[in-house]
C-alpha positions in Angstrom: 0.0 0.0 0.0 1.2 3.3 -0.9 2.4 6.0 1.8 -0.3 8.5 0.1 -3.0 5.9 0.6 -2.2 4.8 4.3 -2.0 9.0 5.0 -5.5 9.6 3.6 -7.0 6.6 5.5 -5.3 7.9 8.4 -7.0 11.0 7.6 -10.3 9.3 7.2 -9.9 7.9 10.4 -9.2 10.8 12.2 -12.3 12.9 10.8 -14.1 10.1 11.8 -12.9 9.6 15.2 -13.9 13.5 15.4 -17.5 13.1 14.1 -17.6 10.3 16.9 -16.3 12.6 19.5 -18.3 15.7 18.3 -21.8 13.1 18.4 -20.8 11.8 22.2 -20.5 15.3 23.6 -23.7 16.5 22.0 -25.3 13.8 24.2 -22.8 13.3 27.3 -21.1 16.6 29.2 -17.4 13.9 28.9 -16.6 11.7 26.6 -15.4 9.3 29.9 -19.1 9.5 30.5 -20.9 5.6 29.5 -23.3 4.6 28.0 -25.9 3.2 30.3 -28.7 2.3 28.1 -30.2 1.2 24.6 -31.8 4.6 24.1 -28.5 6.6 24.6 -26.9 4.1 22.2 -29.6 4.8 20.1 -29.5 8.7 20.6 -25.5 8.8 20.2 -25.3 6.9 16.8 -27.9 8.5 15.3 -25.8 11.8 16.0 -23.3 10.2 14.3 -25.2 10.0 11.3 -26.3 6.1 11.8 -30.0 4.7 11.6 -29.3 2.1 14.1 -32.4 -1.1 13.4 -33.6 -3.0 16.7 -31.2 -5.7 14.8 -28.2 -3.5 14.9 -28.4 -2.1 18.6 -28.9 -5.8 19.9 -26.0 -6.8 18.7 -23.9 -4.1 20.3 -26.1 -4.4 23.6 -26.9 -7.8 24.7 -28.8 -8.8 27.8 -25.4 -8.9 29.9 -24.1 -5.1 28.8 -24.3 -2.6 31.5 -22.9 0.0 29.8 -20.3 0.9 26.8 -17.7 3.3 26.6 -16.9 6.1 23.8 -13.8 3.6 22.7 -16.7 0.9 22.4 -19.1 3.8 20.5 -15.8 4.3 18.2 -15.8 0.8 17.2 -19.4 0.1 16.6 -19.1 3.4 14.5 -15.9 1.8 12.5 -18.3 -1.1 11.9 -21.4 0.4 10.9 -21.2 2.9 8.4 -23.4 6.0 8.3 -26.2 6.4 6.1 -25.9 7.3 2.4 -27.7 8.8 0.0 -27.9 6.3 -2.0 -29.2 3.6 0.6 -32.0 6.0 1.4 -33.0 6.0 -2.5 -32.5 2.2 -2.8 -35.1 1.9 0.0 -37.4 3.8 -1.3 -37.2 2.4 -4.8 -38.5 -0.6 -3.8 -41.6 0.6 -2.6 -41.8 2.8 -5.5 -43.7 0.4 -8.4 -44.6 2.7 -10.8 -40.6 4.6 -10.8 -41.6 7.8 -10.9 -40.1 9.3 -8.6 -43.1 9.7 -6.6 -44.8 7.8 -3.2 -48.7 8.5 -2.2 -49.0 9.7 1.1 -51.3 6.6 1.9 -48.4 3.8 0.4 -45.8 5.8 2.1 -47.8 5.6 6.1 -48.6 1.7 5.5 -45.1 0.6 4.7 -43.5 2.6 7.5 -46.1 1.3 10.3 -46.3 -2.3 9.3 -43.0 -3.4 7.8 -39.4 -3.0 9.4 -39.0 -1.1 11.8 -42.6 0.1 12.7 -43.1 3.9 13.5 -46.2 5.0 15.0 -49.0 6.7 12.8 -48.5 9.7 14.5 -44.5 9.9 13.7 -45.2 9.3 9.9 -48.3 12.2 9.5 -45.4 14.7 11.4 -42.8 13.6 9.0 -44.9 13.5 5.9 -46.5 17.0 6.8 -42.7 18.8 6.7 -42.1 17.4 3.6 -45.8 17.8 1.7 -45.6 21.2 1.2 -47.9 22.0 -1.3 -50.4 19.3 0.0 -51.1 17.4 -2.9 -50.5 13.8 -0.6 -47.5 12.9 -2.7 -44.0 12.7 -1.3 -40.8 13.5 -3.8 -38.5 11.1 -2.0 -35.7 12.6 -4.0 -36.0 15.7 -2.5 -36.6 14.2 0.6 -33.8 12.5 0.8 -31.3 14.9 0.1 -33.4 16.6 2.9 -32.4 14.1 4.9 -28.8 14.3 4.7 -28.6 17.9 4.6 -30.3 17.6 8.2 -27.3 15.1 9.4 -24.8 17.0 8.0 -26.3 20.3 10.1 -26.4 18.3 13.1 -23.0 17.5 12.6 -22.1 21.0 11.9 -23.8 22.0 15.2 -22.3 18.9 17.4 -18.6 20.2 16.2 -19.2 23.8 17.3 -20.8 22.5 20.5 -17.7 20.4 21.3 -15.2 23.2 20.3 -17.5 25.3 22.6 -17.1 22.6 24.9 -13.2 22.2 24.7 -12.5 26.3 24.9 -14.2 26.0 28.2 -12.4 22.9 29.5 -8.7 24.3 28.6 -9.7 27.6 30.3 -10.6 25.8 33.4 -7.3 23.8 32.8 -5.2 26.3 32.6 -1.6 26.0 33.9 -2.4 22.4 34.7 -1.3 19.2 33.6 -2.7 17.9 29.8 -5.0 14.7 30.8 -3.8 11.8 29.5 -6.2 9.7 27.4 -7.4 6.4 29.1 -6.9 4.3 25.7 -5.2 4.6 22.6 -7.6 3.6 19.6 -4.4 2.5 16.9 -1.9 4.2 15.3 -3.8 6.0 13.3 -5.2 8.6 15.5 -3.6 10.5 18.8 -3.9 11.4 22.2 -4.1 15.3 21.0 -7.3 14.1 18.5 -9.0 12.9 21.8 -8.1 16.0 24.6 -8.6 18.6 21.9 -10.2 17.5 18.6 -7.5 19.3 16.7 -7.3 17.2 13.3 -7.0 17.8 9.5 -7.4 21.6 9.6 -8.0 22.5 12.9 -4.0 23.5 14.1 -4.9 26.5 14.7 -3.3 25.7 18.4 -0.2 23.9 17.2 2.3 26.2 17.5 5.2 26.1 15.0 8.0 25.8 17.6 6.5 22.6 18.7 6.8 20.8 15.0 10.0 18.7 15.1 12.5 19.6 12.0 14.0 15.8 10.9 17.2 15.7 9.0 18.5 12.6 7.9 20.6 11.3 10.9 21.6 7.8 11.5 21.8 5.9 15.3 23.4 2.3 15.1 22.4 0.0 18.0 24.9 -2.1 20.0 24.1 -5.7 18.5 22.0 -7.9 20.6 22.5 -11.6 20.6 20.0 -14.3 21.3 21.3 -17.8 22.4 19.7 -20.5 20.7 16.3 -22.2 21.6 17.0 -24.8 23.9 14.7 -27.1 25.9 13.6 -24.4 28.7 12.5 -25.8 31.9 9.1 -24.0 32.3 8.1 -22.5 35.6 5.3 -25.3 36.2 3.3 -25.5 39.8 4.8 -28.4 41.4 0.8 -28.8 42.7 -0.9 -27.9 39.1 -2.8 -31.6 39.0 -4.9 -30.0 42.0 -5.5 -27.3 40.4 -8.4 -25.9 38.7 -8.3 -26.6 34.5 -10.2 -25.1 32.0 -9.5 -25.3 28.0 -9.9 -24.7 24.5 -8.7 -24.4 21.5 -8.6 -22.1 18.8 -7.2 -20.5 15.7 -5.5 -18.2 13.7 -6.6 -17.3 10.4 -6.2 -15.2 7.2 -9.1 -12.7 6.6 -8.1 -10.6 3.4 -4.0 -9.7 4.3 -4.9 -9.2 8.3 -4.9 -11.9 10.6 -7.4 -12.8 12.5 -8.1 -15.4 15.8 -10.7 -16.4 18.2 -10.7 -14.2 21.3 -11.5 -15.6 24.5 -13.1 -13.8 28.0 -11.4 -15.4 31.4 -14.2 -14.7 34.7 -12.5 -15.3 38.2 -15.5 -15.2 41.2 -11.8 -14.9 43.5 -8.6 -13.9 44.0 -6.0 -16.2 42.5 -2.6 -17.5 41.3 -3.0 -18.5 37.8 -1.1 -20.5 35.1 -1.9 -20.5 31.6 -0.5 -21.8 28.4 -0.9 -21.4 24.6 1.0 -23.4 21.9 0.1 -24.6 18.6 -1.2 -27.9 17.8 -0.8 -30.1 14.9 -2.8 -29.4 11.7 -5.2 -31.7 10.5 -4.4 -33.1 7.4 -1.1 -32.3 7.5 0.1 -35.8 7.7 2.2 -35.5 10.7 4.9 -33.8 9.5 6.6 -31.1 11.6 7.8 -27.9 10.6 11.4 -26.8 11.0 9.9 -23.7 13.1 7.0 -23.6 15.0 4.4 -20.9 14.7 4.7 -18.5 17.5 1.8 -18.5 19.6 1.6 -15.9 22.4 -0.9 -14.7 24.8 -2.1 -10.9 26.0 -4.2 -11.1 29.0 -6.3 -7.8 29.2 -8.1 -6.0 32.5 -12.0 -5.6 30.8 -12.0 -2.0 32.4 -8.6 -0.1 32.3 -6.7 0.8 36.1 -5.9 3.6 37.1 -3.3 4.7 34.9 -5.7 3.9 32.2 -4.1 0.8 30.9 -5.4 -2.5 29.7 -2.7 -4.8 29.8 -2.0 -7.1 32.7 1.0 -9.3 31.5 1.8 -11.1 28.1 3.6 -14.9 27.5 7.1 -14.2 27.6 8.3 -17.7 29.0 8.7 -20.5 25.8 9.8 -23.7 25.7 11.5 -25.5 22.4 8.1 -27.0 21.7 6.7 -23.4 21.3 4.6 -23.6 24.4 4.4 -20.3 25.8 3.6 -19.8 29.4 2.4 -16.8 31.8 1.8 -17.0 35.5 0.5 -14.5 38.1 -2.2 -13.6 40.8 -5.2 -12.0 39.6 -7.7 -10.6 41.5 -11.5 -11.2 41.0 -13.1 -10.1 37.6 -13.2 -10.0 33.8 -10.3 -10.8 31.9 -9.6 -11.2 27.9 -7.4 -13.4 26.5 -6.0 -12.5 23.4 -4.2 -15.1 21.5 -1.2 -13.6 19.0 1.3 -14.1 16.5 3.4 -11.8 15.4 3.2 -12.3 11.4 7.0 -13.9 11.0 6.1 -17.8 10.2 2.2 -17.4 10.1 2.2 -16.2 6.8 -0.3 -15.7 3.4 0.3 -18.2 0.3 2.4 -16.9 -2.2 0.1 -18.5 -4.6 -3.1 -20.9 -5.4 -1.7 -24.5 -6.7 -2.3 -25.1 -10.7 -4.8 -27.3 -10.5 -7.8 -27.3 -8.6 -9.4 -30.0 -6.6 -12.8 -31.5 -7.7 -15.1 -31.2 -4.6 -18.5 -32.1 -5.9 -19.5 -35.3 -8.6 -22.7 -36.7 -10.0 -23.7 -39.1 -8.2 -26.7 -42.3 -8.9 -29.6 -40.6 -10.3 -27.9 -37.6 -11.6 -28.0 -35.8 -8.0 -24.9 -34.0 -6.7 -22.5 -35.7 -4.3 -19.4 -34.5 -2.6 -16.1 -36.0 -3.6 -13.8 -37.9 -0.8 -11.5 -35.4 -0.8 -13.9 -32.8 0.4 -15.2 -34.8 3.1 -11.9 -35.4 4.4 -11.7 -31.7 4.7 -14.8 -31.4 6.0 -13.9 -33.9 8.9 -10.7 -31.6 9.3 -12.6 -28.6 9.4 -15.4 -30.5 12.0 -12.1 -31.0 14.7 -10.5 -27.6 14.1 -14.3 -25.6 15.3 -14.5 -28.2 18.0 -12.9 -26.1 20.4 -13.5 -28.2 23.8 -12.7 -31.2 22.2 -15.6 -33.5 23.3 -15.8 -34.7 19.5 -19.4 -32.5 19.0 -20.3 -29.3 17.6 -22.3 -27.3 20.3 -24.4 -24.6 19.1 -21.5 -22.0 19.7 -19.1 -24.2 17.9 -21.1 -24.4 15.4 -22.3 -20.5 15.2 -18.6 -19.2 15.7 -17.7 -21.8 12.6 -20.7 -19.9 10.7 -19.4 -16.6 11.7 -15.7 -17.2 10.1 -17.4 -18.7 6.8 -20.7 -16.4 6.2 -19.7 -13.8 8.8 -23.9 -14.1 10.2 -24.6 -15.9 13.5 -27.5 -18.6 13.5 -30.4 -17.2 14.1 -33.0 -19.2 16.2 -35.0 -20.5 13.6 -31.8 -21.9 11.5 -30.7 -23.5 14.4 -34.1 -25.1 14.5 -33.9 -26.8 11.3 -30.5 -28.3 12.0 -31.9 -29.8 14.9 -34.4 -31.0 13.0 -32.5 -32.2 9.7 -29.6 -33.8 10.8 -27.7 -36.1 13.4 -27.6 -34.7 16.5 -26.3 -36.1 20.2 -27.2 -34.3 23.5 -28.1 -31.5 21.7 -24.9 -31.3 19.9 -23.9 -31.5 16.3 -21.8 -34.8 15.3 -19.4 -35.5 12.8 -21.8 -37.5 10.7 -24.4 -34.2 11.1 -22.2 -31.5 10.1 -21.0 -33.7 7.4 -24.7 -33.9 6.3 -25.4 -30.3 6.7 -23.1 -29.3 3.9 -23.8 -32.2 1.7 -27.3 -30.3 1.8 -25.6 -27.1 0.6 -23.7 -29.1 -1.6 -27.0 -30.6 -2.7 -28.8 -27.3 -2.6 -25.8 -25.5 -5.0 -26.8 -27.2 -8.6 -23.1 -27.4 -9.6 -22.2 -24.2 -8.2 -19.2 -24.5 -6.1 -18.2 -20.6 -5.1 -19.9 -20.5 -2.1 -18.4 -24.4 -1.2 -15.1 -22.7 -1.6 -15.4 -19.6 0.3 -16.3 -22.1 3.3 -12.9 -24.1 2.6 -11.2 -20.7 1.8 -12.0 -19.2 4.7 -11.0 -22.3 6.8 -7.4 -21.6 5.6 -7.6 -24.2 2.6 -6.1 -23.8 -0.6 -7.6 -25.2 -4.0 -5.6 -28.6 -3.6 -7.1 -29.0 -0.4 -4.0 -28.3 1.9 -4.4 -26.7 4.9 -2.3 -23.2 4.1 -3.3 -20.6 5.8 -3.9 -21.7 9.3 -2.5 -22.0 12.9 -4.6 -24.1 15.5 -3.6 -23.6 18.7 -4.3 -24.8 22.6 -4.9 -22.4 25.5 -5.2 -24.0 29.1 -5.5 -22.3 32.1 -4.9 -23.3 35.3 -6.7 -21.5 38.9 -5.0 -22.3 42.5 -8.0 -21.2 44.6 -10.9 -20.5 42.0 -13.0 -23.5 41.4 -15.3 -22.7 39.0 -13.9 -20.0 36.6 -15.3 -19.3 33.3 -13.5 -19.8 30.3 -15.3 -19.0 26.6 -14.8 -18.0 23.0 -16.0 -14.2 22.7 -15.8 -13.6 19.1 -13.3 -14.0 16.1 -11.5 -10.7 15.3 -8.6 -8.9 13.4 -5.7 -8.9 16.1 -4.8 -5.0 14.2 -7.6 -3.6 16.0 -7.8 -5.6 18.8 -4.1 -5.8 20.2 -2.1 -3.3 18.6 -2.0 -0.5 21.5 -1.2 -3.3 24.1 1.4 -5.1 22.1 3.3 -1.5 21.8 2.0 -1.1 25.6 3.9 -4.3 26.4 6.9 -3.2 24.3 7.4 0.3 26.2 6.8 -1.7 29.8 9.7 -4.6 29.2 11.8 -2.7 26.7 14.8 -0.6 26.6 14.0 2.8 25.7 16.6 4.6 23.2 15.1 8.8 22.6 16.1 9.2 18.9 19.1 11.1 17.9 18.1 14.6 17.4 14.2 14.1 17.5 13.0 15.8 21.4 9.8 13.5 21.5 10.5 10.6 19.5 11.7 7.2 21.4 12.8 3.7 20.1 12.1 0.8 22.4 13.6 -2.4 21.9 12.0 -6.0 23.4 14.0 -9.0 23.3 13.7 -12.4 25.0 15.7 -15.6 24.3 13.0 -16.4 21.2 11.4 -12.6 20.0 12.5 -9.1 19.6 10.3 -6.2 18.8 10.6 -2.7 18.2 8.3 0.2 18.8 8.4 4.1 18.5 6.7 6.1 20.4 5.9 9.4 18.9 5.0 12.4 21.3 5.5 15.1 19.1 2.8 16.9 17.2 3.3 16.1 13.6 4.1 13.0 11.5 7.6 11.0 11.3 8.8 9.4 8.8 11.5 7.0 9.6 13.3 3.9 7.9 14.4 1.7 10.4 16.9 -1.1 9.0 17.7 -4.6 10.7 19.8 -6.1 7.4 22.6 -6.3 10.0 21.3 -8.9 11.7 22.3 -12.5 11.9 19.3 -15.4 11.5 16.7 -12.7 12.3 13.2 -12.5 10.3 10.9 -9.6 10.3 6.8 -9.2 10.1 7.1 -6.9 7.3 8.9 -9.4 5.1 11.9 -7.2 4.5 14.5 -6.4 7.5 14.5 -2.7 6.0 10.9 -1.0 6.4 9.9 3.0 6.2 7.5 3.9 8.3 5.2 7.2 8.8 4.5 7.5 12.6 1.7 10.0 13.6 1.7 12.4 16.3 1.1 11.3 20.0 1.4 7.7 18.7 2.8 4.6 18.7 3.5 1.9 16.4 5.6 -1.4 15.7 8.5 -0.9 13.3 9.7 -4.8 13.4 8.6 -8.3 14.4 11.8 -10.1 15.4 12.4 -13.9 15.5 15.1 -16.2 14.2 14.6 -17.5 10.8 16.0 -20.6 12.1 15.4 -22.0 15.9 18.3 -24.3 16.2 20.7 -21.6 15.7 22.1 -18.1 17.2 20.3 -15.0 16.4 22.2 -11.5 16.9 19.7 -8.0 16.5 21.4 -5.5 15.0 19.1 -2.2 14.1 20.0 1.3 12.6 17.0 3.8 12.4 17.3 6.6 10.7 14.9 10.3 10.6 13.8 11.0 6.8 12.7 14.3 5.4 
C-alpha cells in the first residue's frame, strides 16, 4: 500500500474519530461518560449519522451489557457505516412500483407502520406534513432524501461547534495544569491530541510552529544484541498444578483478506487467584504429521475488561517459551473479567504466495444424476469438524457451530436456522456430530446445482487452498490453570482482526519490558527495543505533534526474520502515537540470532 493511501486513510480515520467525539459530547457533558442504556446508544449513533435497526443495537447491547464506553461507540461506529444517500434512495425504490419518482401519502404511512422497523401513525403524518408542502398527498422522496442528509450533516455542523465550545471551556478551566492523559489509545492512526482537543485535518490552529519537530537525515546504530539459541527451557510449572483448577480450549489463527485474525477468549474469576496459563500450537489436521522446521509463534495478552488507574489494559503477556513453542504466563489476579488474546506476530504465520495449478474437484454426480461430494472434500470437512471443535468433546455445540458460521458467512445462527438443524440432521445431546455437520453441507452441496463458489469460500475461509491443503492456518491450545478459584469461566467471545484488537497493548507491552533509546536529534521521538531468548520487537513512540517518517533497517542482523517481510521498512508515525516498526524472531530456531538495528529520521 502506498504511503499516500495509508495518509488519507489515516486522515479518514481521524475525521471520523472527530465526528464520533463531536456526536458523544452533544449527548454526554465527557466523553469518559458511558453509555448506560439502549436509548442513549440509540441517541449517540444517530448523532453520528447512523440509523441504528432494533437488529443492529442488539447486537452491540446484549442482555449482559451494563454500559459501553466512547472507545466501544468508536468501534461500533468503525463497523457500521453512516447512512448514504444512496441507501436511502435504494429503500425507497423498492416501494416505489410505478418509478416515478413519486410515493402516495397513503403507500408511504402503511409501509413505514407495518413493515421493518414500525413507527407509530402519528411519527409518519409529522414527518410527511414537513415534507408535503404543497399538500397534494404525494412525497418526492428525492428531495426528501437529500433533505435528509442535509439535516445530518447540520447536526453534525452543530455537534462540532458545540464540542469546540465545549473544549474552549475545559482548557480555560485547565489552565496552567497538567494535559489529561487519554485512558486508551484507539491504533496508530489517531492521537492522544485528537481525543483532549479534537485538533485534526485543519483544525491546528493551536499547534504552534516551535513545537513541530524539524527531521534531517541522521543515523543511530544500536549495539548488537545476541539471542542464544532455543533450547529445551525448563518452564516454571506448579509443582501442585494436577490439584488445580483446568479449563480449555482451542482455537485458531486465520487469514481474513491480508490481516490476521483469531478467536478471542473472555477469562471470569469469582476470587482472588494465582493462575497459570499456556498457549502453543497444535498439529494441523491433514497435515500428515509432519513437523515444521519452526514452529508458529503462539503468544498470549491477557487484558483488564475496564482499564486501572493509569488507564491501561494490559495485565501481562507470554514471555516464557519452551522448544516445543509452548508459551507460558503466570500471576495472581484478583477477581473479575479478563480477555485473553491469542497472537502471532506475522513472522512464520504467513499468506500463500500462490493458489496451486490445478484445482481439486469437490463435488460429482452421483446415482440418479444428483450431486455428491467427492472424498477429498469430506476429508476436509472432517478436518474442518475437529478444528471448530474447540473443547474437544468430538461435538459441535451450538456456539461451535455459530462461531464456525461466523468465520465462513460472517452471520450468526439465528434461532430458527438453528431449529432446522436440529431437526435435519444427526444430533447427540443437543450437539452436532461428525456425521451431522458432514450432512449439513452435503445439503448445501445438494442445494448449489453445480455451483461451487460458495463451497469454496467455506474451505477458503478455513485456511484451505484449491488442492485441499491446509495453508493458511495455525490451531492452537490455551489451558488455564486457577490455584483457589473452582469454577472460573472460560469462553470464546468472538473471532476478530488482532490489528484492532491488540495493537496498543502489544506497543503497551513493548514500552513496559523494553529498553528505551530517545532518537538522535528528535525531542519527543523514542525507540524501544524488546528481546527475549526467542522474539525481539521494536516500537516508536511518537510524542511530538506532527508525523515522522523513519526507515528503520535490521539487514545487519544475523538469523533474524521480520513481520514486514523485509529487515529494512519505512514507516510514517503519527503524532502522540505509537507503532511497531519490526517483528523479530530467528529464521532458524536451532541456531544463534544476533539483532542488529540502525534507524534513521527522513525528510
Amino acid at each position: 500500500m502506498s504511503g499516500k493511501r495509508q495518509s488519507n486513510q489515516a486522515t479518514d480515520d481521524r475525521e471520523m474519530i472527530l465526528e464520533c467525539k463531536a456526536a458523544y459530547l452533544s449527548v454526554f457533558d465527557d466523553i469518559k461518560d458511558e453509555i448506560d442504556s439502549k436509548e442513549k446508544l440509540v441517541q449517540v449513533l444517530q448523532q453520528a449519522g447512523r440509523n441504528p435497526t432494533s437488529r443492529t443495537i442488539s447486537k452491540y447491547w446484549k442482555k449482559s451489557t451494563d454500559n459501553l464506553s466512547f472507545d466501544d461507540f468508536v468501534d461500533i461506529c468503525r463497523k457500521e457505516p453512516p447512512t448514504s444517500v444512496d441507501d436511502l434512495m435504494k429503500a425507497f425504490r423498492k416501494i416505489d412500483l410505478n418509478g416515478d419518482g413519486f410515493l402516495s401519502v397513503e403507500e408511504l404511512m402503511k409501509v413505514l407502520t407495518t413493515k421493518g422497523e414500525k413507527m407509530s401513525r402519528s411519527e409518519v403524518e409529522k414527518m410527511i406534513n414537513e415534507v408535503d408542502e404543497d399538500g397534494n398527498g404525494k412525497l418526492d422522496y428525492g428531495e426528501f432524501c437529500n433533505m435528509v442528509m442535509s439535516t445530518t450533516e447540520e447536526c453534525k455542523r452543530k455537534s462540532l461547534k458545540m464540542m469546540e465550545r465545549k473544549e474552549r471551556k475545559k482548557k480555560k478551566a485547565d489552565k496552567g495544569k497538567t494535559e489529561l492523559q487519554t485512558r486508551h489509545k484507539f491504533n496508530e492512526s489517531f492521537t492522544k491530541d485528537d481525543i483532549e482537543t479534537g485538533q485534526m485535518g485543519s483544525r491546528r490552529s493551536l499547534i504552534s510552529i516551535d513545537d513541530l519537530p524539524k527531521p534531517s537525515p541522521r543515523a543511530r546504530k544500536d549495539k548488537p544484541k545476541a539471542s542464544p539459541s532455543v533450547k529445551s527451557t525448563r518452564l516454571s510449572e506448579p509443582q501442585n498444578l494436577k490439584e488445580w483448577t483446568h479449563v480449555t480450549s482451542k482455537g485458531a489463527f486465520f487469514f481474513e483478506e491480508e490481516e490476521i485474525v483469531t478467536h478471542l477468549y473472555s477469562l471470569e474469576i469469582p476470587d482472588d487467584t494465582n493462575v497459570y496459563i499456556t498457549i502453543q500450537p497444535t498439529e494441523i489436521p491433514g497435515g500428515g504429521g509432519v513437523k515444521p522446521r519452526n514452529t508458529v509463534d503462539t503468544m498470549l495478552y491477557l487484558l483488564r475488561s475496564r482499564p486501572d488507574e493509569n488507564g491501561k489494559y494490559l495485565v501481562t503477556f507470554t514471555e516464557q517459551r519452551d522448544s516445543n513453542g509452548k508459551y507460558v504466563l503466570r500471576c495472581d489476579l484478583p477477581a473479575g473479567k479478563y480477555q485473553l488474546i491469542p497472537f502471532t506476530t506475522g513472522c512464520r504465520f504467513k499468506q500463500r504466495a500462490s493458489q496451486p495449478k490445478k484445482e481439486a474437484k469437490i463435488i460429482e454426480n452421483g446415482k440418479d444424476e444428483t450431486i455428491v461430494i467427492t472424498k477429498a472434500f469430506r476429508k476436509a470437512l472432517e478436518d474442518i469438524f475437529h478444528i471448530c471443535d474447540l473443547d474437544g468433546n468430538g461435538y459441535l455445540s451450538r456456539d461451535e457451530f455459530n462461531w464456525f458460521n461466523m468465520r465462513t458467512s460472517g452471520e450468526e445462527i439465528a434461532d430458527d436456522e438453528w431449529q432446522v438443524v436440529e431437526e435435519r440432521v444427526e444430533l447427540k445431546d443437543g450437539e452436532i456430530t461428525l456425521n451431522g455437520f458432514i450432512q449439513l453441507n452435503e445439503m448445501e452441496a445438494e442445494d448449489s446445482e453445480g455451483d461451487t463458489d460458495d463451497l469454496w469460500m467455506t474451505l477458503s475461509s478455513m485456511g484451505f487452498n484449491k488442492a485441499l491443503i491446509i495453508d493458511e492456518l495455525c490451531t492452537y491450545k490455551i489451558d488455564v490453570y486457577t490455584e483457589n478459584c473452582d469454577d472460573a469461566e472460560f469462553k470464546v467471545t468472538g473471532i476478530e482482526s488482532l490489528a484492532e484488537k491488540v495493537e496498543a497493548e502489544v506497543c503497551q507491552s513493548v514500552i513496559d519490558k523494553g529498553k528505551a533509546t530517545p532518537v538522535k536529534g528528535m525531542k519527543d521521538l523514542v525507540m524501544y527495543t524488546y528481546t527475549s531468548g526467542t522474539r525481539a520487537a521494536i516500537v516508536f513512540d511518537n510524542k511530538s505533534r506532527s508525523t515522522v517518517k523513519m526507515k528503520v533497517d535490521c539487514t545487519k542482523s544475523k538469523n533474524c526474520v521480520s513481520h514486514r517481510g523485509d529487515l529494512e521498512y519505512v514507516m510514517d508515525i503519527s503524532s502522540h502515537s505509537t507503532m511497531v516498526a519490526h517483528h523479530i524472531l530467528p529464521e532458524d530456531d536451532s541456531s544463534e540470532w544476533v539483532l542488529h538495528c540502525t534507524d534513521t529520521v527522513l525528510k
